[in-house]
Structure formats: structure tokens, C-alpha cells
C-alpha positions as CSV (number, residue, x, y, z in Angstrom):
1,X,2.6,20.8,-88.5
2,X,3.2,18.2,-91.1
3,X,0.6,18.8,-94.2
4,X,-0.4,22.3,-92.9
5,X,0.5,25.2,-95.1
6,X,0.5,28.9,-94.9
7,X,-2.5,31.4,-95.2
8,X,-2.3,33.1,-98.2
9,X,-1.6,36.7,-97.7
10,X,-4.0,39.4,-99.0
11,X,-3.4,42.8,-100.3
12,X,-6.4,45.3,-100.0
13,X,-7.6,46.6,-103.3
14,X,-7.0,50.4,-101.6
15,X,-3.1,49.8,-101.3
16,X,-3.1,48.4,-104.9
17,X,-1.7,50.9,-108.1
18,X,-4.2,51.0,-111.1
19,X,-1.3,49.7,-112.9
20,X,-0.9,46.3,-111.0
21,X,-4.6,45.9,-111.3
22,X,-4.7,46.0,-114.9
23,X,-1.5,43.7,-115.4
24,X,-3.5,41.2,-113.2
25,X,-6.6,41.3,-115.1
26,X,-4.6,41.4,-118.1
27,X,-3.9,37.7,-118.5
28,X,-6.0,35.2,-120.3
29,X,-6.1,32.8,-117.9
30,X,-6.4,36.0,-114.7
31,X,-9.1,37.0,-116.5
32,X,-11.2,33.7,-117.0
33,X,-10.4,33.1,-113.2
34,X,-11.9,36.2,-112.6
35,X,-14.8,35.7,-114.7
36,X,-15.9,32.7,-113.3
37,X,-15.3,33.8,-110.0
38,X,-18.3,37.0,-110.9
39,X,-20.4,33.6,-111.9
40,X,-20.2,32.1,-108.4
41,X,-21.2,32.3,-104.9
42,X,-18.5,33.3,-102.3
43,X,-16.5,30.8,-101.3
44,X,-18.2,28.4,-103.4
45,X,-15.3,27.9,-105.7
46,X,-12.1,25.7,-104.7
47,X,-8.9,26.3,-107.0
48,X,-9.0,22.9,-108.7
49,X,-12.5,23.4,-109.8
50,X,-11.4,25.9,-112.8
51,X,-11.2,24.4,-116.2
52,X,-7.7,25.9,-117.3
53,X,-5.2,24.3,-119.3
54,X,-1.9,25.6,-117.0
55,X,-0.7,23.1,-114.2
56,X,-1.2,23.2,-110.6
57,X,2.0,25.6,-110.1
58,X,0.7,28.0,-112.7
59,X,-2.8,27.8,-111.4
60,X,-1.3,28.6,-107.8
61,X,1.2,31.9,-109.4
62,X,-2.0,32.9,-111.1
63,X,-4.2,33.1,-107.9
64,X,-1.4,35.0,-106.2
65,X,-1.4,37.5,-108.8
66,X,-5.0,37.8,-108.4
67,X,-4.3,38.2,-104.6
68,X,-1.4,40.8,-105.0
69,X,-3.8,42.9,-106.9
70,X,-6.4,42.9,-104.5
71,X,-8.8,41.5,-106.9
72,X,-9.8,37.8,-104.7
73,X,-9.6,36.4,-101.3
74,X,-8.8,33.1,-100.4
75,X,-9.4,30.7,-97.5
76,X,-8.7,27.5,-96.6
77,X,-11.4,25.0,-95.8
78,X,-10.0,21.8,-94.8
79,X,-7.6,20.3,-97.6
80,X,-9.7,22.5,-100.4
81,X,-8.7,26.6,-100.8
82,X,-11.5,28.6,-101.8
83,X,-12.0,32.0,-103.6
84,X,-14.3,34.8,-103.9
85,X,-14.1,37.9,-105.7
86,X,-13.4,41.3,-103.9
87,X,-16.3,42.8,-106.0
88,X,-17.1,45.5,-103.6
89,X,-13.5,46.6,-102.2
90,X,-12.6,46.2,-105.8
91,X,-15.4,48.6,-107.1
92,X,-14.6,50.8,-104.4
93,X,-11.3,51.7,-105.3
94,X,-11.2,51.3,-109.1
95,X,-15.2,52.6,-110.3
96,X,-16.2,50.5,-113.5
97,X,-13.4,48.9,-113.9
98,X,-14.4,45.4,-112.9
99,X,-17.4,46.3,-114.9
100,X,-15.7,46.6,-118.1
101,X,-13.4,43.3,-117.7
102,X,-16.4,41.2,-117.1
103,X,-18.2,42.4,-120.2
104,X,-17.7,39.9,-122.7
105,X,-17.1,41.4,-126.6
């Protein structure tokens, strides 16, 4: 189907290493995704609503990081992909840690 594209594929925080986890949260612009994303409603944020200074291509690597690490979940809603943070399955599997990454210094 012309325009369509492909559901974004999800890994569940429970099959995810601690190490991958951390490598995902460790990035700058991960971690301000992330961030914002604790600030927000489910699904209430599209990906082109983040203020980040990486392109498109960037922006969509960075998301998939996110996804790879179990970390957010994405949908499509008509032309716009939404997010929302995998607080819960997140907590469940790694205690405190999205705790401590959200804490600002």
C-alpha cells in the first residue's frame, strides 16, 4: 500500500539485558526523549513534537533504540507515530532504575 509503513516492532523490557538498557538511557538525546516522555500523557506525544537538535533519521534511530530496550512503545495514529513510556514493564524488570535516570542533578 503506497504511503503505508511498517509497525514498529517492540521488545518487552523482560527480554532486555541491564546492559542494553543502560546504553539506551545513556545518550543525551535517549535520555531527554525519555524525560519528556515521564512529563506526558500516553500516547499524547508524536515523534516530531520533541525539541531536539538531530534530524528526522536520527530522531527515528533514536526511538528504535528506545524500542530495542524496551523502554517506549509506539503506535501509529494516522500519518502521526505516537509514544509512551513503558514505566510499569520498565519498573518491573529493572527496580529504581527509571527512577534514578529521571532525577535531574
Amino acid at each position: 500500500m503506497a504511503g503505508h509503513r511498517e509497525a514498529p516492532a517492540h521488545t518487552h523490557p523482560d527480554d532486555v539485558p541491564v546492559q542494553t538498557a543502560l546504553a539506551a538511557l545513556a545518550d543525551p538525546v535517549r535520555l531527554y526523549l525519555v524525560r519528556e516522555l515521564a512529563g506526558s500523557g500516553d500516547w499524547t506525544r508524536a515523534c516530531g513534537s520533541f525539541d531536539v537538535s538531530v534530524g528526522k533519521a536520527a530522531l527515528s534511530h533514536h526511538f528504535a533504540t528506545l524500542r530495542a530496550a524496551g523502554i517506549v512503545e509506539q503506535r501509529d495514529e494516522g500519518a502521526r507515530r505516537v509514544n509512551r513510556l513503558r514505566r510499569a514493564e520498565f519498573e518491573a524488570r529493572f527496580p529504581g532504575l527509571l527512577a534514578l535516570v529521571l532525577r535531574r542533578e
